[in-house]
N, C-alpha and C positions, 0 to 999 in steps of 0.2 A: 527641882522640887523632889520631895522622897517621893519615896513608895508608899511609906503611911499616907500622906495626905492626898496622893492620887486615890488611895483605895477610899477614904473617906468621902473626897468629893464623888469618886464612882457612886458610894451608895447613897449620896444623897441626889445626884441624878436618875439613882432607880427607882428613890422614894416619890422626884418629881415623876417618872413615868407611870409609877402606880397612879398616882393623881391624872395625871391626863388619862391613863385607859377608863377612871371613872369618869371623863367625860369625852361621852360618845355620839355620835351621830350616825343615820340610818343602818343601825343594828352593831354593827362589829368594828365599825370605823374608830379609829380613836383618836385623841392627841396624843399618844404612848412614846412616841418618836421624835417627840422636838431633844428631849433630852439625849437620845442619843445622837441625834444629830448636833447637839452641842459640845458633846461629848467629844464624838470625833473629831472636832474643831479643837478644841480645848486640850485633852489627855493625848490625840491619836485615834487612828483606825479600830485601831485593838479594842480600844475600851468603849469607842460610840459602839462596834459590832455587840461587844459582850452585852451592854445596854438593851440594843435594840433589839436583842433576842430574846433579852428577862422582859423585857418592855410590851413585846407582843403576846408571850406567855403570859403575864398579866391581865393584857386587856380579852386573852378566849378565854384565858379563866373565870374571869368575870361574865363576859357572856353564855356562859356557856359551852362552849365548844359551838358554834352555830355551824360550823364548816366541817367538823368531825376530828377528833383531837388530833389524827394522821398530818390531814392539811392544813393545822395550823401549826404545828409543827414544820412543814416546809416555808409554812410562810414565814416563822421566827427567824430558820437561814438564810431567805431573802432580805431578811430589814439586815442582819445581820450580814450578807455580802454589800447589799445598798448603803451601808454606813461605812464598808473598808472600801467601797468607790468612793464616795462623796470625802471621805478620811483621808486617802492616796491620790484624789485628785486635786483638792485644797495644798498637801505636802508638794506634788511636783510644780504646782502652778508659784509656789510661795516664792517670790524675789525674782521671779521671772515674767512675771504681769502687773499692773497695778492691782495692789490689792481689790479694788473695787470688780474690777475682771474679774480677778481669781474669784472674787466670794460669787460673781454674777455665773460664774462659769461652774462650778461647784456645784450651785444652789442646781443649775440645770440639772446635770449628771442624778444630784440627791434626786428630783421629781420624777427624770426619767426613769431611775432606779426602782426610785420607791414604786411607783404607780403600774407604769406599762411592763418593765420587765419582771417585777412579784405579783404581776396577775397573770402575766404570760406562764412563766413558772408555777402556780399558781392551779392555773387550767389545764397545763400538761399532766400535774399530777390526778386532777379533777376527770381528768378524762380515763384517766389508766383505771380509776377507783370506780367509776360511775356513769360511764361512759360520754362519748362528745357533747350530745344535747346537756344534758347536766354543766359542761366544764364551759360552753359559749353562753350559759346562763347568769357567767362568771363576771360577762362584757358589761350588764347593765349597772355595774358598779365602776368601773371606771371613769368615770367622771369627777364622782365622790371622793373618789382616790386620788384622781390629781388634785381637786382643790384640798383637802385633807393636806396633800403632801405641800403642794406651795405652803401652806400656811405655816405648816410646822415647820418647811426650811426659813421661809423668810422667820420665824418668830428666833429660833435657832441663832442667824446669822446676826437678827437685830442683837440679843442678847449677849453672843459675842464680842460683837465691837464695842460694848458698851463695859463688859467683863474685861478685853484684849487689855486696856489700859492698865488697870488695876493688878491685873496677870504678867504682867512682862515686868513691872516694877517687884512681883511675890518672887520669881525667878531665883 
């Protein structure tokens, strides 16, 4: 595939992430990230990361900044490392497990990434700005974050396999 049409479908998965960061759940949550988790399925690492970093920029722009533009900011290079894992873990797993593994195996990596390690990340920098109390006030969003993140991996991976066929034939 060229370059022109990766960068095309890039920006129409940024267009799909603006769409999702408009639908949000309790305050700052979004669906901003299925598309780059598709993303890195589909283009590579590089391009879910690039995504998932305009994707959350997105979604605190529209909120607000509820977090303070500093830490959403970190949070954009977390989705933005959480998509060159779940990107680099799908690529080493590819031909070496059954597909169905690899994507079950991926999908994990994306939730852990996405949820516990960008809030952990997250709070460390919440704490340096605003000190502890503030940054463990960060916990009672976790929950919302992992089901947020399943969702957007599994919708991701559903839409994959469904794209995979069509994509390996455009090759």
């Amino acid at each position: 595939m060229t370059n022109t049409k990766h960068l095309v479908i890039c920006a129409l998965l940024i267009a799909l992430s603006f769409i999702g960061a408009n639908i949000r759940v309790f305050g700052s949550i979004a669906f901003d990230s299925m598309p780059a988790f598709l993303a890195a399925l589909l283009l590579g690492p590089i391009y879910g990361a690039i995504i998932g970093f305009i994707g959350h920029m997105l979604t605190a722009t529209l909120s607000g900044f509820p977090l303070s533009p500093p830490l959403h900011i970190v949070i954009a290079f977390a989705m933005a490392i959480t998509m060159l894992g779940f990107g680099y873990t799908y690529k080493a797993l590819k031909g070496r497990a059954r597909e169905s593994v690899n994507l079950s195996i991926t999908g994990i990596v994306g939730v852990l990434l996405n949820a516990p390690f960008s809030l952990g990340l997250s709070m460390a920098v919440l704490a340096i700005m605003a000190g502890i109390e503030a940054a463990l006030g960060l916990t009672a969003m976790l929950p919302f974050l992992i089901l947020a993140s399943i969702i957007n991996v599994v919708l991701s991976i559903v839409i994959f396999k469904v794209l995979q066929r069509f994509w390996d034939k455009a090759k």
